[in-house]
C-alpha positions as CSV (number, residue, x, y, z in Angstrom):
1,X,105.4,52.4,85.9
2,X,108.7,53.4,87.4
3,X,109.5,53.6,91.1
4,X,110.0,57.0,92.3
5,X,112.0,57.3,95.3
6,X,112.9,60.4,97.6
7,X,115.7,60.4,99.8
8,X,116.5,62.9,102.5
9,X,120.2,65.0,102.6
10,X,122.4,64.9,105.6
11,X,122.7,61.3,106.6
12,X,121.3,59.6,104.1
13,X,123.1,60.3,100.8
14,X,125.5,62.9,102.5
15,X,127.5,62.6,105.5
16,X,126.3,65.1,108.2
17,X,128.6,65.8,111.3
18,X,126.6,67.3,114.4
19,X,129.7,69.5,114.2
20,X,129.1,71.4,110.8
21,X,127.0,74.4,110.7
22,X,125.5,76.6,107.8
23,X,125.3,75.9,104.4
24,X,126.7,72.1,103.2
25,X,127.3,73.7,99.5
26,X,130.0,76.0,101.8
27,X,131.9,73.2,103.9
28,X,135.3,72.7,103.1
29,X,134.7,68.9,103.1
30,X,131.5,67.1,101.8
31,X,131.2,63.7,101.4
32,X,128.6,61.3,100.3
33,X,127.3,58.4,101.9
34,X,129.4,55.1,101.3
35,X,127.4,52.9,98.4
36,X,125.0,56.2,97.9
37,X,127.1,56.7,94.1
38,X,126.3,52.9,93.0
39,X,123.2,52.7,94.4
40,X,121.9,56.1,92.7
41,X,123.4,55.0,89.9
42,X,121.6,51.6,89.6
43,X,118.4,52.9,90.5
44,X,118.4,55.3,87.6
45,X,119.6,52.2,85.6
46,X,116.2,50.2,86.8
47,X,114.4,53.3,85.2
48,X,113.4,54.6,89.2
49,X,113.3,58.9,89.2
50,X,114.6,59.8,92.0
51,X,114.6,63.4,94.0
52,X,115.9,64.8,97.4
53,X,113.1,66.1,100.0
54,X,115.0,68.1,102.7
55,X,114.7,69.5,105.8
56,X,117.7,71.8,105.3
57,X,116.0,75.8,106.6
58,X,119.0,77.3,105.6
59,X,119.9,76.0,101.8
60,X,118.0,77.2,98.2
61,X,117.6,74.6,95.9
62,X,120.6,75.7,93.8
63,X,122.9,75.5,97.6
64,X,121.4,72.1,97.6
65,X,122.4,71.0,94.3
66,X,125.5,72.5,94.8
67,X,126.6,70.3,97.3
68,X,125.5,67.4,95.3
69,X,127.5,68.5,92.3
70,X,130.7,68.6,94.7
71,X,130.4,64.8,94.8
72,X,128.7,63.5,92.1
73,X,125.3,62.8,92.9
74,X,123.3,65.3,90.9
75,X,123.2,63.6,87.9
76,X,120.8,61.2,89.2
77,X,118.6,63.7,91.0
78,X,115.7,64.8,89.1
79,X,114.9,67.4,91.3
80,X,115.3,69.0,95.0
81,X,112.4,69.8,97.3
82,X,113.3,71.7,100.3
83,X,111.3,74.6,102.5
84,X,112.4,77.6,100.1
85,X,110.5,75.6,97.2
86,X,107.6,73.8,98.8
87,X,107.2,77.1,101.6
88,X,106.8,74.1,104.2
89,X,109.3,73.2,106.6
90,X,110.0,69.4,106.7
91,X,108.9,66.6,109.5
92,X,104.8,66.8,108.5
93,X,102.3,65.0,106.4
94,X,101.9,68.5,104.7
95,X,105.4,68.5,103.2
96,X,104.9,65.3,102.0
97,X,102.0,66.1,100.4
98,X,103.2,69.3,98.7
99,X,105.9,67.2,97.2
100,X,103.8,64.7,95.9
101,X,101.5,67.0,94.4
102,X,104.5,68.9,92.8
103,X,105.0,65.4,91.2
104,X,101.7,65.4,90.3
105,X,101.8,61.4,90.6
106,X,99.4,59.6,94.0
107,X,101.2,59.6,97.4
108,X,101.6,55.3,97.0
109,X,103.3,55.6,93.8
110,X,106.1,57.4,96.4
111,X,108.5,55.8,98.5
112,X,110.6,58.0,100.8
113,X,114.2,56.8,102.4
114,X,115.5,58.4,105.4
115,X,117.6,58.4,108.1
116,X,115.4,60.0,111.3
117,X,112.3,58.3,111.9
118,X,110.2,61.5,113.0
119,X,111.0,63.7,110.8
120,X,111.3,61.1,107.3
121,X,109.6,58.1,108.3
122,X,106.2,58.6,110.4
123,X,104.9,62.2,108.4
124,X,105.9,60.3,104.9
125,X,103.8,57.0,106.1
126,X,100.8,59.5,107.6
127,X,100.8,61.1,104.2
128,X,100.0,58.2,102.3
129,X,103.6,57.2,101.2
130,X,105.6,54.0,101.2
131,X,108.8,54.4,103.2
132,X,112.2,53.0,104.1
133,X,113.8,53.7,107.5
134,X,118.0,53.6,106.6
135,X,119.5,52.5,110.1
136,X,123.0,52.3,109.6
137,X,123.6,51.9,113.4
138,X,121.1,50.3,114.8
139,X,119.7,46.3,115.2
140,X,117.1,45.7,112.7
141,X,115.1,43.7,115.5
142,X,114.6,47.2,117.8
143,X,113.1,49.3,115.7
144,X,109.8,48.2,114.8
145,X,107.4,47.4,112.3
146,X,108.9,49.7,109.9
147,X,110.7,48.5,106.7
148,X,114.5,49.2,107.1
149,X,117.9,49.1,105.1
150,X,121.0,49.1,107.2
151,X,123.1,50.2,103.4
152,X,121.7,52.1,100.8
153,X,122.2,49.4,98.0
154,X,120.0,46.6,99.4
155,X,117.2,49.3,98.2
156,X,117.9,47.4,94.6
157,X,116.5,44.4,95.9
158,X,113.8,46.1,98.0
159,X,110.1,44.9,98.1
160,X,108.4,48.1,99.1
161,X,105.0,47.2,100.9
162,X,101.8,48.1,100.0
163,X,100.6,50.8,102.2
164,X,96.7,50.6,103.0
């Protein structure tokens, strides 16, 4: 069975600055995270299907995959979950759950990767998901019991944990 994996947006396959407001499909500048390309691109080798689950109020789908296509990622996104298809807002087991049952697959057949611990990490665990806190900045030894990445492509080599 192949791994199916959902990353959040802004800061974790697309660079986010506090600074930028509105739509990311809009900016003048988008940028991916660095090692996001080869990592996407490796995972989709290794037969994983991957998706984006957002938090992002303000974007469609199609404003979403926009700003993939702007650098490249979309071709290895299957699809985009967001509040304007799923009609839940992001940072609850309930979003998680309507995305795994637009899957149609069991909640531990799902791993989720994000950046921000309460709204990615803790409602994807209390939902029944496998997850993967991506700390860039911080020391793996202050963060707790949850499995971490500090760059995106040591998720190739990634033991996901059972979760009971």
């Amino acid at each position: 069975m192949a791994k199916i994996y959902l990353f959040d947006w802004g800061g974790t396959l697309m660079v986010n600055p506090p600074e930028m407001k509105g739509k990311m499909c809009n900016w003048e500048h988008v940028e991916a995270i660095t090692g996001a390309h080869d990592t996407l691109a490796l995972l989709s080798q290794q037969g994983c299907q991957l998706y984006v689950a957002t938090g992002a109020a303000d974007s469609s789908e199609a404003d979403i995959k926009a700003a993939f296509e702007r650098v490249g990622l979309d071709g290895y996104i299957l699809a985009f979950f967001c509040q304007s298809n799923l009609g839940i807002g992001k940072g609850t087991a309930a979003y998680y759950q309507a995305v795994v049952q637009a899957l149609g697959v069991e909640a531990c057949e799902v791993t989720m990767v994000g950046d921000m611990l309460h709204r990615d990490i803790i409602p994807a665990v209390e939902a029944g998901l496998n997850a993967i806190w991506y700390t860039p900045d911080a020391s793996l030894e202050e963060v707790g019991d949850y499995q971490q990445i500090r760059v995106l492509s040591e998720l190739c080599q990634f033991q996901v944990k059972e979760v009971f």
